[in-house]
N, C-alpha and C positions, 0 to 999 in steps of 0.2 A: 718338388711337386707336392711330397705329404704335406712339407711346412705351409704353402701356397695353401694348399687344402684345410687346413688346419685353422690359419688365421680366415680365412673364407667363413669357418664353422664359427669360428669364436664372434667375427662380425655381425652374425646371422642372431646369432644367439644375445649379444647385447644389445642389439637392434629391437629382438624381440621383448628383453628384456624393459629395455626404455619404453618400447608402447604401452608397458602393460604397467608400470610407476604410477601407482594414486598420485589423481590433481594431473596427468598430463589430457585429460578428456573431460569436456567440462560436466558439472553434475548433472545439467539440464540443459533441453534445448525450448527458446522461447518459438512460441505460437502465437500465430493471429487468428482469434476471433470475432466472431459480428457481436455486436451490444446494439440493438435497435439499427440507426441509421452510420454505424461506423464501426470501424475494424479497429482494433484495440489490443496490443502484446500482452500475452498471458506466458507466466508458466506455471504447470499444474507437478503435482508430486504426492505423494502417498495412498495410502487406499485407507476405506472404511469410513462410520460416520460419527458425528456429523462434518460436512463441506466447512473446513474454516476459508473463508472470503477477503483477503485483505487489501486492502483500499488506503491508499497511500495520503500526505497530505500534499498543500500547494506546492509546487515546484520541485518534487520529487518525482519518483518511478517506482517503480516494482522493485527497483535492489533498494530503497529502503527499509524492506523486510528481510534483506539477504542474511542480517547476523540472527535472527532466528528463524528461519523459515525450515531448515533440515531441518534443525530440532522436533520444530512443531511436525514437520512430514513423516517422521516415523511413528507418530502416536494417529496419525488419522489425514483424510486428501485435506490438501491444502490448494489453492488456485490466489497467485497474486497478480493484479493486474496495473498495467500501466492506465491511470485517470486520462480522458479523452482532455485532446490539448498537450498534454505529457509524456515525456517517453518518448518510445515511438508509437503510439497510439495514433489516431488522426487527431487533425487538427484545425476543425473547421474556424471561419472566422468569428463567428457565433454561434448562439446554442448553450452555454454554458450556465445556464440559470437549475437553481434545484430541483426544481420538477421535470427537468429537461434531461440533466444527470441521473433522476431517479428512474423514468420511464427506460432511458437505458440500462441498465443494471436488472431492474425489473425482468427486463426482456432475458439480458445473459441469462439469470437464472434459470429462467424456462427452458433456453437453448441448452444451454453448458451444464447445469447441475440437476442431482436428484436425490431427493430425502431432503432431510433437515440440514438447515446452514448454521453457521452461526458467523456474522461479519465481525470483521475486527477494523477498525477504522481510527484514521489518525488525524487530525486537526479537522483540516475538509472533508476527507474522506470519511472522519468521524461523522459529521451531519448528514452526509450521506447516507452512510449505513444507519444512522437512527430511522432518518426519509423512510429509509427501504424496508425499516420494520414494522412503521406505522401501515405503510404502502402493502406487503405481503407478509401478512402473521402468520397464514397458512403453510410459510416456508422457511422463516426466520424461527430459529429454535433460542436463538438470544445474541447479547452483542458485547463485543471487548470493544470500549471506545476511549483511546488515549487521549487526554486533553483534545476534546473536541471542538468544533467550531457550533453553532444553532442557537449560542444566547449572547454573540458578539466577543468583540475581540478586547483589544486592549486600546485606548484611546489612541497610542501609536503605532499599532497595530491599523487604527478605522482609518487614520490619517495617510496611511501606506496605500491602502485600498483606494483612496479616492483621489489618488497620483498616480491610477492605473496603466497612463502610457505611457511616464517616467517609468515606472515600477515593470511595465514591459521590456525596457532596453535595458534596466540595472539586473531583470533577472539572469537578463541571456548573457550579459556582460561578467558578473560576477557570481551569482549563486546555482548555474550549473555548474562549478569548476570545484563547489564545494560538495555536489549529490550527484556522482557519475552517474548516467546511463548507461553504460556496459562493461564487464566484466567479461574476457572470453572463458577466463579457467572455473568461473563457477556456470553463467549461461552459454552454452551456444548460440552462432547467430550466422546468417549466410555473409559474403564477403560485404553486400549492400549495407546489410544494417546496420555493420558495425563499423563501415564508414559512414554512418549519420550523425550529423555532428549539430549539435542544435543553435548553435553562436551565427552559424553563418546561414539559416532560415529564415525569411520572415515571417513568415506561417508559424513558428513558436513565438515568436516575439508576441505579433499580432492576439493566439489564443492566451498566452500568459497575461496581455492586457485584459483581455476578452473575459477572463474569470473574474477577474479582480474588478470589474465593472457590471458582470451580471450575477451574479452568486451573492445573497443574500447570507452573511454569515449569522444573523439574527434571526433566521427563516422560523427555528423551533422553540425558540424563547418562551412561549405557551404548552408548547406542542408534549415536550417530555413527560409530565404526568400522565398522558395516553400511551404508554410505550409500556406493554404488559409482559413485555418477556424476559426474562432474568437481565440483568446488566453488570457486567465486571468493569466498573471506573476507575481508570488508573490518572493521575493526576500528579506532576511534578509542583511540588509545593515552591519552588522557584522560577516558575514559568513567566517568561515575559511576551508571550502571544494573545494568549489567553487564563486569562490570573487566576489563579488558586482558588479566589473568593466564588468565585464565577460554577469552579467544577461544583464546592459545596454546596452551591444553592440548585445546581442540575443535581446534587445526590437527592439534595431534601426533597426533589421535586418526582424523582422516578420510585415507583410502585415497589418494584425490586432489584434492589443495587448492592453489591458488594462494594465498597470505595476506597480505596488503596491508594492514601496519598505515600505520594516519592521524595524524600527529604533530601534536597541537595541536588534536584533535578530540575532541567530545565523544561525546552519543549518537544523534546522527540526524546523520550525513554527510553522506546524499543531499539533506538539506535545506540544510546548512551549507554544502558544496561540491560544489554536484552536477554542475559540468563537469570534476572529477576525477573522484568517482566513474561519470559516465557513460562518459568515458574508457577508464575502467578498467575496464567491462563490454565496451564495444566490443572494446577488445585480449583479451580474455579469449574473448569470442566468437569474433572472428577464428581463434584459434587451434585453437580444436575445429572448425572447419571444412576446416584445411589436415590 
């Protein structure tokens, strides 16, 4: 009976033990919320200001901010969100055009955030967040924009874009399989969500078309010399999205720019070397502080 009781205790007690193992409970759980006319997967983390905002590019989600985003979340809140079309965001059949994207974001910020932001934005979501600074300076305290999209792409790049419902079925076919949407051990997610599987919707196919047809990647090509609020430009000098030549002539064109080219880097840094680039947001914030 003691031994009975005994291994009883010891089971109790490893059991307990195993719940309580860093990494068996995920870091975060994702949330839906409203942006203007659509619900959109957020997850939010840290305290204090300013709000970093980051805005993912085409054909990604919210965990391609995953290999920095604790980092950044213990120096100040952070909120990443899944781009509408993306993720699991919604996904209407249209709507995708820049000022359509901007009004929503616009609106999050009024719902979801308070005080000073500062977006961090990547290819797409890079022009976006510019949009959004030209759009509310009042709330925009400045912007990290990784090789951004707003003064065009790369010639094979423009030619991708206007094979947009070819480039709908090769996204779903082959380049989610390369940018998961779920991770259970870093986000939580209910048993639905994280059986959503984006291959077998048409409704992603359809909006993955749907950007690549109404999103103007040249929207701000004039536009940057208006953009008055600090800018940290980071720029992989091997990029083939959006060419190197391209970020330089957006540095010479913004008012005030830090421009941090990346030697040996492609088009997604933050993912490629993201304890440089967090690095190099951190210094860069430091700085508009002092």
């Amino acid at each position: 009976m003691r031994r009975w009781l005994l291994a009883l205790a010891l089971t109790g007690l490893v059991a307990l033990l195993l719940d309580t193992v860093p990494g068996t409970t995920p870091a975060h759980r994702a949330e839906y919320l409203r942006a203007g006319d659509l619900r959109l997967r957020v997850v939010r983390a840290g305290e204090g200001e300013p709000t970093l905002l980051l805005l993912h590019g085409y054909g990604e989600s919210l965990l391609a901010w995953q290999p920095m985003f604790d980092r950044l979340a213990r120096r100040t809140r952070v909120i990443a969100i899944d781009l509408p079309g993306f993720g699991l965001s919604d996904k209407p059949p249209t709507g995708y055009s820049l000022a359509r994207m901007t009004d929503r974001f616009a609106d999050f910020l009024d719902r979801w955030t308070r005080g000073p932001v500062i977006v961090v934005g990547h290819s797409l979501g890079g022009e976006i967040a510019a949009a959004l600074a030209l759009r509310r300076p009042d709330r925009i305290r400045g912007l990290v924009l990784l090789s951004p999209a707003g003064a065009g792409l790369t010639p094979a790049a423009d030619s991708v874009q206007k094979a947009a419902d070819v480039m709908g079925w090769l996204h779903v076919a082959s380049g989610i399989l390369l940018l998961p949407i779920h991770d259970p051990a870093w986000l939580g997610e209910s048993d639905s969500a994280l059986a959503y599987e984006p291959t077998t919707e048409s409704a992603y196919r359809t909006a993955a078309a749907a950007v690549l047809r109404e999103f103007d990647f040249a929207a701000l090509r004039d536009s940057f010399p208006r953009i008055r609020q600090p800018v940290l430009l980071l720029w992989g000098r091997q990029d083939p999205t959006v060419p190197f030549a391209t970020g330089e002539r957006i540095a010479a064109a913004l008012p005030a720019v830090t421009f941090v080219p990346l030697d040996q880097t492609l088009h997604r840094p933050h993912q490629s070397d993201p304890d440089r680039v967090a690095a190099e947001i951190e210094q860069w914030m430091a700085g508009l502080t002092r």
